[in-house]
N, C-alpha and C positions, 0 to 999 in steps of 0.2 A: 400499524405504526401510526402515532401519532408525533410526527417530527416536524416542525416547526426551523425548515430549513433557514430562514430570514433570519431568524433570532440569529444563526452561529456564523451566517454570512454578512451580515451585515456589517460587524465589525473590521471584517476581513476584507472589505472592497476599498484596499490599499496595495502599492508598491510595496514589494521588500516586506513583505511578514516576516517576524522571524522566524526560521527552520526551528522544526525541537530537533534536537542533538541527543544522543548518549538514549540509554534507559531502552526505549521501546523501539526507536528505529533505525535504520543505520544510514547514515548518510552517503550521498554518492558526492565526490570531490569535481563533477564537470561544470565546466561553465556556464554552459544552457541546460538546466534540470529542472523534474519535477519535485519541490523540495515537501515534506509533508509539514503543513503549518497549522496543522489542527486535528487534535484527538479526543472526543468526548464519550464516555462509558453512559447510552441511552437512562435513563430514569424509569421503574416502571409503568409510570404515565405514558412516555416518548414511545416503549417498543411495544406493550401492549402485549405480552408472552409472545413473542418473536424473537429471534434469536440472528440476528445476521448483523456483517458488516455495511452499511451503507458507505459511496465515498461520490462525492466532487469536486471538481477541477474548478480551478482560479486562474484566467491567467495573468499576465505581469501587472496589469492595471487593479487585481482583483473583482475581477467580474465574471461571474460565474460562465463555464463552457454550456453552450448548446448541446443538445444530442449529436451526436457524431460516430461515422465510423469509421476514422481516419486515426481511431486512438482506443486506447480498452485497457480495460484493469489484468493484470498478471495475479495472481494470488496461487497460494501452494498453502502446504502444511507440513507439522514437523516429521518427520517418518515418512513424510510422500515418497513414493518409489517411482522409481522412471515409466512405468508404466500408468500412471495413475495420473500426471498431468491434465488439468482439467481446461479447458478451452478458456479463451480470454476471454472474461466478464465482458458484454458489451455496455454502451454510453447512451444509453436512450431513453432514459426517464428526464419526461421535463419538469420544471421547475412549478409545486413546491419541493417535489420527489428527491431524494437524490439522483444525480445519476446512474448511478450505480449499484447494486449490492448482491451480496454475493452470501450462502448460508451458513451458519458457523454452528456445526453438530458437537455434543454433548464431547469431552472430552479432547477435541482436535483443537490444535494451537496455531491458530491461522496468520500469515501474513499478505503483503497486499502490496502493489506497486502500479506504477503508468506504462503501460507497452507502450512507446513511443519510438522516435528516431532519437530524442535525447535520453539522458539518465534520467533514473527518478532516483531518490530515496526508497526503500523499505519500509512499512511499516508491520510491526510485528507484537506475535505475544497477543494474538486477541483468543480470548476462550470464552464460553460460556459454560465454566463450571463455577462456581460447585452445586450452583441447583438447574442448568441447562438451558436457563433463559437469561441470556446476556445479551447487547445489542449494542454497537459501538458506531462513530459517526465521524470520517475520517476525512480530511479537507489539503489536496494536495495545490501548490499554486506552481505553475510556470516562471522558474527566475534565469534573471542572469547576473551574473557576475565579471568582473573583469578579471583578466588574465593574472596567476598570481605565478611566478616563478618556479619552478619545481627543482626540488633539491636536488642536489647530484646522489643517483644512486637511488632512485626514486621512481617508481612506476606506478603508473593508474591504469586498473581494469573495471572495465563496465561488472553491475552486479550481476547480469546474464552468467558472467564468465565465473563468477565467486559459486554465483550457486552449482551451475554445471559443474564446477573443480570437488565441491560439496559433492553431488549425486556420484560419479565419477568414484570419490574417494570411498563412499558406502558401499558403492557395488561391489570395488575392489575386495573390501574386507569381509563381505558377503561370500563372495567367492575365496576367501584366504582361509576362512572359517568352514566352507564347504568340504575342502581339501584335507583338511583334520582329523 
């Protein structure tokens, strides 16, 4: 990998980046979250026939996280089965490294998040198809927000609880289809 982490942080060591919205991630609605403010598809200079997701952490000030093991990336894929849960990425590449990365095989549409005590964002839809070597470079920052009223008839679940309600719902029909 030749990645040139400065280049994509340096811009970024501000308050309040904007979150991307809509398309590739899904956003979480908490007030203290990890929001994703940066998505870059590697060059093949940057990955060098490598194939993974790189990611680091920002926090509110925009200044990159230390190594840490107080925090760790989440990531799955589409079709993961409950059995198949892969341990949380850890946070220990120092800086120019990312912190993080995690590998992204031929075919598999990977996603990516902050295990934390707050929400993160999702970030999704990363593959390296259609020739196997794709390499992406992902920048989550720590925000907050002030309190915004919440509608009547209205409820907010952590994405923990979206995806489990997801796995949950395939077993079921796993098993509806067994039955048959």
């Amino acid at each position: 990998m030749n990645l040139n982490t400065t280049q994509y942080l340096t811009p970024l060591a501000r308050q309040d980046n904007t979150p991307i919205t809509g398309g590739n991630v899904l956003s979480v609605t908490a007030i203290n979250a990890w929001k994703c403010v940066f998505v870059h598809a590697l060059s093949n200079e940057e990955e060098q026939g490598v194939h993974n997701v790189y990611i680091d952490l920002i926090d509110e000030g925009g200044h990159r996280l230390q190594p840490t093991a107080a925090i760790a990336i989440e990531y799955g894929w589409d079709g993961m089965q409950s059995n198949e849960k892969p341990p949380f990425a850890p946070l220990e590449k120092s800086s120019p490294e990312p912190l993080a990365n995690i590998p992204l095989y031929r075919g598999q549409r990977l996603w990516v998040g902050v295990k934390d005590a707050i929400g993160s964002d999702i970030a999704q839809n990363f593959t390296s198809d259609p020739d196997g070597h794709q390499s992406f470079y992902v920048v989550f920052q720590r925000q907050s927000k002030t309190a915004v009223p919440q509608k009547p008839n209205t409820i907010t679940v952590s994405m923990d609880v979206v995806l489990d309600i997801e796995r949950r719902l395939t077993e079921l029909t796993t098993a509806i289809h067994g039955l048959r």
